[in-house]
N, C-alpha and C positions, 0 to 999 in steps of 0.2 A: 504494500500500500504506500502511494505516495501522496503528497501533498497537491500532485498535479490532476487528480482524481475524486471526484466529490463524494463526500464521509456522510453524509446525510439527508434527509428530505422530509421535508415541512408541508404536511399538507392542509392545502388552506377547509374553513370551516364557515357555512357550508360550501358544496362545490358539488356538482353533478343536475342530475333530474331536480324539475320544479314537480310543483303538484301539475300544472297545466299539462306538461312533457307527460305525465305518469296518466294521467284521463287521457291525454291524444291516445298512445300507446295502446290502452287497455282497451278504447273504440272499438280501431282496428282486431284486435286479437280477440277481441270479445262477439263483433260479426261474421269473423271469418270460423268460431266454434260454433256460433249459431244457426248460420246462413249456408258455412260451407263457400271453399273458394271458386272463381277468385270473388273477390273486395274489391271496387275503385276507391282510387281516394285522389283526390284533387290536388293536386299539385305534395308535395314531400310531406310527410303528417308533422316531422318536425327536422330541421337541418343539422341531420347527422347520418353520415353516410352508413355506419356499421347496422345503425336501427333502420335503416330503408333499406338496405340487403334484408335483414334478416327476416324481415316482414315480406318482402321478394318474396322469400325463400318459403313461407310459408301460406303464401295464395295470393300477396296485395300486388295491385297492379296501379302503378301511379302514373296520372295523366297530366297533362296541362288543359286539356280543351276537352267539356263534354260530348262534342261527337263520336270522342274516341270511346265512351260508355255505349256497351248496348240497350235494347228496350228493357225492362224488369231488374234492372241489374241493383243492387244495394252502392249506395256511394255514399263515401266520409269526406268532410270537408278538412281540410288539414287546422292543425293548430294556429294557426295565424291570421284564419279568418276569412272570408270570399265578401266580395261587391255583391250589392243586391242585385246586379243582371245576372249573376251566378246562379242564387236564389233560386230567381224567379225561372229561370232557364230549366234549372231540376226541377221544379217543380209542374211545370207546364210540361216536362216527359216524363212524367210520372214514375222518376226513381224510387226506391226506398233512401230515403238521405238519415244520414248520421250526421249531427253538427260537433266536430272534433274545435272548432274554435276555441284557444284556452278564454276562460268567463272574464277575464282581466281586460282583454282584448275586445269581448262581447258589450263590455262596462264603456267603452270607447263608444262604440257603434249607438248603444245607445242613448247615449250623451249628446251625440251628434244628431239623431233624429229629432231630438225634443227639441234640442236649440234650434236647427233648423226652423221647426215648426213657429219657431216664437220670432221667426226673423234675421237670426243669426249669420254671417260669414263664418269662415274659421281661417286661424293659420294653423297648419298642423307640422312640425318639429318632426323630422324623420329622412330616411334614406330612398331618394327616388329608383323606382321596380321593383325594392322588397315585397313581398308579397302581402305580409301586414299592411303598408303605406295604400299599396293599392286596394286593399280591401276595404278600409276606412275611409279614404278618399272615394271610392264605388258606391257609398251608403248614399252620395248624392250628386245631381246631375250634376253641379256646381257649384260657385263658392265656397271652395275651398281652394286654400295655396298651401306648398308645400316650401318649406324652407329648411334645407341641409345645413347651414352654415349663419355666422352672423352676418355674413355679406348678402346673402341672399335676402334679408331683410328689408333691406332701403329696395329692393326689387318689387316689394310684392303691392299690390295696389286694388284695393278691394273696392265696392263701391261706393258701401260708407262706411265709416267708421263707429256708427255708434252702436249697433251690436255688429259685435267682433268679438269672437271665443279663441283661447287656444287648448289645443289638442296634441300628445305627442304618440309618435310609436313607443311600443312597451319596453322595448330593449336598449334603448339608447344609452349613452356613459352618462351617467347623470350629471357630471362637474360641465359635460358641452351641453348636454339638451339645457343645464343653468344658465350657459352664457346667452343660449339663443334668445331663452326666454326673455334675460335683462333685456336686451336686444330691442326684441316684439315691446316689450313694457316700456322702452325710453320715445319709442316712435309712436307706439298706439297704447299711452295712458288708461284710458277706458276699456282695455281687453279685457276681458273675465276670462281670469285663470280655473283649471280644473279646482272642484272644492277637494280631492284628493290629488295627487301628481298622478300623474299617468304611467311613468317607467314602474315596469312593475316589483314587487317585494324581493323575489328571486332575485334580480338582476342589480339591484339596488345592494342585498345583500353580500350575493359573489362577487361586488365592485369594493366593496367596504372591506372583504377579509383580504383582497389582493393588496387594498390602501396599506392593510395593519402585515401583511406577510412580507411584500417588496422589500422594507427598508432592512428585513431580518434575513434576507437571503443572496446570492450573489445572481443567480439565476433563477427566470420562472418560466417553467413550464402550464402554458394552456392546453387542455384534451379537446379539440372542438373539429368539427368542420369548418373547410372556408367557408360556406354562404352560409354560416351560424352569427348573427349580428351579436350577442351576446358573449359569445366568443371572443368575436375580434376586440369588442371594447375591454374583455379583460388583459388582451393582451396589451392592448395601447395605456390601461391606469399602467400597469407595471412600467411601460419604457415610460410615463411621463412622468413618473417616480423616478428614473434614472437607474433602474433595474432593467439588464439585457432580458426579454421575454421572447418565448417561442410558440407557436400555435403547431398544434401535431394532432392530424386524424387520427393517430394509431400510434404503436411504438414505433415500427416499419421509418415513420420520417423522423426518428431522434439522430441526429449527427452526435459522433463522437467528440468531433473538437467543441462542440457546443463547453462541455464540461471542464474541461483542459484548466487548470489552477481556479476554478468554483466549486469551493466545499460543500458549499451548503446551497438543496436546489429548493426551491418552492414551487409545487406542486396544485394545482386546481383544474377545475374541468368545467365548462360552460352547461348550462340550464338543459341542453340537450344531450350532455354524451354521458354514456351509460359505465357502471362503475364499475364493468369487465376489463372497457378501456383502461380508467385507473391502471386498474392492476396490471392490466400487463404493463402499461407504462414507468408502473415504480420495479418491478420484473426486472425488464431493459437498464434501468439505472441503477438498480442491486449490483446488475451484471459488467458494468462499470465500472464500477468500485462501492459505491454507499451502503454501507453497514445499517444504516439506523433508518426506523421511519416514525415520525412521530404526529401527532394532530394539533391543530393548534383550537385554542377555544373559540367560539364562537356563536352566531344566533341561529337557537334552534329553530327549526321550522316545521309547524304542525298541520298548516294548511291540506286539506283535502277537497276535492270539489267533486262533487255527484256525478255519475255517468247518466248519461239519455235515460226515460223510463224501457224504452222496448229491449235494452242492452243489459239491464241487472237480471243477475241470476234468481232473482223471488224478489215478491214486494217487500221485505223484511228487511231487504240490504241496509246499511246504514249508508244514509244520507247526509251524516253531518261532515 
């Protein structure tokens, strides 16, 4: 053992599956016992490549467009939510539809219909073609503007200003969805902000243990896919802590020199990847050299959220 080879790994708390990720999941798995394969499901139930194989592998067949569904077929909406032409599209072909949207997401939508209804525009805070952005933006023909950055700001030009709401995507880094907001608030005073934040609990969470993990490690590892939004913002708190950070589908993309004189690695995994990843990933780094693994403390999380009625196994399930 040398000193050029890392001695340990700190894994952050919490880090893996939300409750939303855990509902999408069980949808899926829970129509295709019921129903028998295949499952559609609309676009990736949730951005991790190992959970959409293995769901592959076991009857789902994931689409982007519903022509690609036959007539009778059962269809799941992914976790992140569909535009009402979606909707209404499944519905007018008479799917059996499962709404896998996580509720956090559904809280958005329907925030945005009520203000609507009372006269509202929006600016909604988010990443343009995630598939969340567009679902939310989809709940209405128009007005709404979408602002990625604080520059995009002084761009957006609604018709009037005096209802004006803002809305953000769930997964954003919360320190920039901050800035944008100050942003929106210095130019349109009169916005009404959400009476809760919009970035959800999850994500707020695994941003906060990477805040308290960064400054205690030399290196951090993220377990995520690329087109995981929540992912990538854990990777970016760490580098704007000034901690080198790595995002890895798998162990498969750990570079060896990544390690090369970083004793101590910190260790976390985004709202969608599943805690087999982990393992094999502290596995790989065992295999390296690191002797020790240890947890760091943090906020528990007990949230659970209900699956569909047609999808429990007896009316008995528990609900809370």
């Amino acid at each position: 053992m040398t000193a050029s080879t890392p001695q340990d790994i700190l894994l952050a708390e919490p880090r893996g599956f939300c409750a939303g990720v855990d509902r999408a999941i069980e949808i899926v798995e829970r129509a295709l016992q019921k129903f028998g394969a295949p499952i559609y499901v609309r676009h990736e139930i949730v951005h991790n490549t190992y959970v959409v194989n293995d769901l592959k592998a076991k009857g789902a067949i994931f689409i982007e467009a519903l022509d690609d569904v036959p007539a009778g077929a059962t269809l799941v909406f992914s976790a992140h939510g569909v535009s009402r032409a979606v909707q209404q599209e499944a519905a007018a072909r008479g799917f059996q539809v499962f709404d896998a949207t996580c509720p956090l997401v559904t809280k958005v939508h329907v925030e945005v219909a009520k203000l609507h209804k009372e006269g509202f525009e929006f600016i909604m805070i988010g990443h343009k073609g995630h598939p969340e952005v567009e679902g939310t933006m989809g709940q209405l023909d128009g007005g709404i503007h979408l602002v990625e950055s604080v520059l995009d700001v002084a761009g957006v030009n609604p018709v009037q200003t005096e209802k004006l709401a803002m809305v953000t995507q769930t997964t954003l880094s919360v320190d920039d969805a901050a800035d944008i907001a100050a942003a929106i608030k210095a130019r349109f005073p009169q916005v009404r902000e959400p009476k809760q934040q919009d970035i959800c609990y999850a994500t707020q969470n695994r941003q906060d243990a990477v805040k308290v993990m960064s400054p205690l490690v030399d290196i951090v590892i993220v377990v995520g896919s690329p087109t995981s939004s929540n992912s990538n913002r854990l990777r970016e708190v760490a580098r704007k802590l000034g901690t080198e950070s790595h995002m890895v589908d798998g162990p498969h993309e750990l570079q060896a020199q990544w390690f090369e004189g970083r004793q101590h690695v910190g260790l976390t995994a985004g709202a969608s990847a599943p805690d087999i990843l982990v393992r094999q990933v502290i596995d790989r780094i065992k295999a390296l050299g690191a002797v020790s693994v240890r947890t760091m403390a943090g906020t528990p999380e007990t949230v659970k959220f209900p699956l569909p009625k047609g999808l429990r196994l007896n009316d008995h399930e528990d609900l809370s």
